[in-house]
C-alpha positions in Angstrom: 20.7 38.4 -45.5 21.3 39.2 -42.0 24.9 38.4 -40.4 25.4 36.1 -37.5 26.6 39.6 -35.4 24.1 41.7 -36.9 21.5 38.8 -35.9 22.6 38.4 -32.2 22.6 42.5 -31.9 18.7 42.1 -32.8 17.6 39.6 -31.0 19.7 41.3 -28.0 17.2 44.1 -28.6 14.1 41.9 -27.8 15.8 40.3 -25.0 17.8 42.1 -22.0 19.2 38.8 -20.5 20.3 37.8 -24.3 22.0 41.3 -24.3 23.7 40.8 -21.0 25.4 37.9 -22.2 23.9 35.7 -19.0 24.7 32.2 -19.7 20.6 30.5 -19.3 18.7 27.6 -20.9 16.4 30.1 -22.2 16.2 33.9 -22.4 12.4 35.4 -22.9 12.3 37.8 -26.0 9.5 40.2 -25.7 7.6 42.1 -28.4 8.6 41.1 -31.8 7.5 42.6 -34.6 6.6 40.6 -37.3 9.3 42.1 -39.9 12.3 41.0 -37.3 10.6 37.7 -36.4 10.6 37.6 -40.3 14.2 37.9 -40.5 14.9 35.3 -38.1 13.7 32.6 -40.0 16.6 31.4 -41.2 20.1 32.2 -39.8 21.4 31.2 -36.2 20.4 31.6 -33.9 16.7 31.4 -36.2 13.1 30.5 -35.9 12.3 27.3 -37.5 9.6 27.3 -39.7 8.0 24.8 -39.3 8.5 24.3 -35.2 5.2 24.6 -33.0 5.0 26.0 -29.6 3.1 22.7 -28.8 -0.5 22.8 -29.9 0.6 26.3 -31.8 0.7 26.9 -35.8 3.5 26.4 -36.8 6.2 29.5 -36.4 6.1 30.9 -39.8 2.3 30.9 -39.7 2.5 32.8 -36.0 4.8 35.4 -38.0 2.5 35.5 -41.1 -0.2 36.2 -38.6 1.7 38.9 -36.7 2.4 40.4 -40.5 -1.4 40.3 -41.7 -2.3 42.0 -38.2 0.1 44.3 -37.3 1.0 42.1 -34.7 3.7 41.1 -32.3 5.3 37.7 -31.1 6.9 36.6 -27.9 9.0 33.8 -26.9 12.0 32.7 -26.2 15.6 31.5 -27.2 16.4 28.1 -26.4 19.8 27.4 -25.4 21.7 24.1 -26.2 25.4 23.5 -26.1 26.2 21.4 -29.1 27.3 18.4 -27.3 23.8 18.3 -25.1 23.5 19.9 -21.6 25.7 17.2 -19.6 28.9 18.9 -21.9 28.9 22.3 -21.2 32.4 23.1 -20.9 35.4 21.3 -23.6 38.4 20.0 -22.0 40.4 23.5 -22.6 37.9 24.8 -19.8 36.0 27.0 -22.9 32.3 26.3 -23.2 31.2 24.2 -26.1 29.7 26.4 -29.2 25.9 26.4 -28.7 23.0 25.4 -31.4 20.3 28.3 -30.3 16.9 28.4 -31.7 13.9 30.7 -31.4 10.3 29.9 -30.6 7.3 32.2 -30.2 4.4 31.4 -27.7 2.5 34.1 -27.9 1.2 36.2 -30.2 -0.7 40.1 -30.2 -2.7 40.7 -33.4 -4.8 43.9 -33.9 -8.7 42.8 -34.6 -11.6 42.4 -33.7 -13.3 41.1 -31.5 -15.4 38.6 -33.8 -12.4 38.8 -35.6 -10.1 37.2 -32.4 -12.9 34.9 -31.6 -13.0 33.2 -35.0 -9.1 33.2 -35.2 -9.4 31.5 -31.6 -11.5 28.8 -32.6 -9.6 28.2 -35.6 -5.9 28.3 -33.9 -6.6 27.1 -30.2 -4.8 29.2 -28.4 -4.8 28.1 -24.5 -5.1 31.5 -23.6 -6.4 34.3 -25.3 -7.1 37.6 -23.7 -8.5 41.4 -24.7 -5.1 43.4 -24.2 -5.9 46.5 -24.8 -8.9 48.6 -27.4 -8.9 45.5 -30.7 -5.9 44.2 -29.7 -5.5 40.4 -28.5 -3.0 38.2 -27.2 -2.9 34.4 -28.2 -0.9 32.4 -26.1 0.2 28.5 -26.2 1.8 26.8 -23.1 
């Protein structure tokens, strides 16, 4: 079990903007490897499992890929202040507590290239593309 401090200090490590504390709708985390993306499955701020990145698997199947290919994910944090983003700061001038969640868009597997070309016609990535010597990057919009 990961603490809520211990969790933000990890996810800070994916994302310099998260890090820096900027106050955004959405910070890009970069680069995820499957055992952390793991990790942030439950918790706050987490990756719901069963969220899709639109016409994505669903999140826990993105980080069961990354896991069964020695893969990465990529994504980003939403941000929402609990009372909705009209409601950003309480009456005492203090911003409102925030509800943050996780999602991946992208994932980079190591395989093949028959390999990434039957994944892609299973999983429908919008984008997939040869990033480097049997490594691919599947990507959802």
């Amino acid at each position: 079990m990961v603490g809520k401090k211990q969790r933000l200090d990890l996810v800070g490590q994916y994302s310099p903007d998260w890090k820096a504390g900027r106050y955004l709708k959405f910070f890009r985390i970069s680069e995820v490897p499957s055992n952390i993306a793991k990790r942030l499955l439950t918790g706050v701020p987490n990756v719901n499992p069963s969220d899709r990145q639109n016409n994505s698997p669903t999140m826990k199947e993105m980080v069961d890929l990354a896991a069964k290919h020695h893969g990465t994910l990529d994504g980003y944090i939403k941000v929402t202040p609990a009372g909705g983003y009209r409601q950003h700061y309480l009456r005492s001038g203090q911003l409102e507590p925030r509800q943050d969640s996780i999602i991946f868009d992208t994932v980079t597997l190591k395989m093949s290239d028959a390999e990434a070309e039957r994944l892609a016609w299973r999983i429908k990535p919008d984008s997939l593309v040869n990033v480097g010597i049997d490594q691919y990057r599947f990507w959802w919009d």
